[in-house]
N, C-alpha and C positions, 0 to 999 in steps of 0.2 A: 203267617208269612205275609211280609207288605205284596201290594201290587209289584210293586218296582221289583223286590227280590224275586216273586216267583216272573219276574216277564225276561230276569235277568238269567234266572237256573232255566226256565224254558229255552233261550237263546244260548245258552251251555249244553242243553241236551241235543238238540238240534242241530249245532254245528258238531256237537260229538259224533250223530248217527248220520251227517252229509260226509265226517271223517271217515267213518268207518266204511262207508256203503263205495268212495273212492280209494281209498287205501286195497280193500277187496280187489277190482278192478284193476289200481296197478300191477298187484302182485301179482295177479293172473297175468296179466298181460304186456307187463316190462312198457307200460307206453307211461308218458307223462301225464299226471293227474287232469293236466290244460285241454286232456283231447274226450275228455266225459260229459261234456254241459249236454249233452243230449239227454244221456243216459240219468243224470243225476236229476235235470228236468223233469224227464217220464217220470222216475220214483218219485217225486218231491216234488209235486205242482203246486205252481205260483211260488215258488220259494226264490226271493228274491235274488236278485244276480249280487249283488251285496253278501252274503250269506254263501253262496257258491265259490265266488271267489276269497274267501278269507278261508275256507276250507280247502282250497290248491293254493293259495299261500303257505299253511299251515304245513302240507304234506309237503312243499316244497322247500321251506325250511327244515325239515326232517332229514331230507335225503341231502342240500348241501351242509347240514351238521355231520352227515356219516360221513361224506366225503372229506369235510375236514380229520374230523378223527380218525379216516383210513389215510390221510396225507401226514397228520402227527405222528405215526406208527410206523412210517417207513423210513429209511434213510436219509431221504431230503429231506422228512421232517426234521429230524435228529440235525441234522448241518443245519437248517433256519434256525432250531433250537439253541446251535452252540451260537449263531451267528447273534442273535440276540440277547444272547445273557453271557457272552464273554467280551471282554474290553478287545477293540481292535488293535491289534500287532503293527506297524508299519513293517513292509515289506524291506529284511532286506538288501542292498545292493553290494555288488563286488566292484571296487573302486579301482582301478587303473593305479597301478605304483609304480615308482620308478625303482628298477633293482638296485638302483645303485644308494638309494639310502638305505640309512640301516632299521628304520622304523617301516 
């Protein structure tokens, strides 16, 4: 394994177990991953803020990808759905006639 590849799979493990060690924490405790830099600190010292922060990125991406996919799942989704894969309709109007034609 070159330098590069194991400094790269190190930096993969790493942010794996700064994933894991905050996902834990949320789950326990319904807060946002943004409110741990204490906690992730104490476990993980000198671990760059670089590296902390791309692992509350990470898990923040997560939870606004569930959100999206609980938003494609319900009804609004389904009407943004039709609204963007069916051709627009014009709306439309009831015109003022005169009774007295015959059209």
């Amino acid at each position: 394994m070159t330098n590069l590849t194991y400094r790269a799979e190190l930096k993969r493990q790493v942010l794996a177990a700064v994933i894991v060690f905050l996902r834990e924490r949320v789950s326990a405790t319904g807060q946002s991953p943004l409110s741990f830099d204490t906690d992730v600190e104490a476990a993980f010292p000198g671990l760059p803020g670089i590296v902390l922060y791309e692992a509350q990125c990470a898990l923040l991406t997560e939870s606004e990808d569930a959100w999206w996919d609980r938003l494609a799942a319900t009804i609004e989704g389904e009407i943004v759905r039709n609204a963007l894969t069916k051709p627009a309709v014009p709306a439309r109007r009831e015109v003022d006639r005169d009774p007295d034609l015959p059209f």
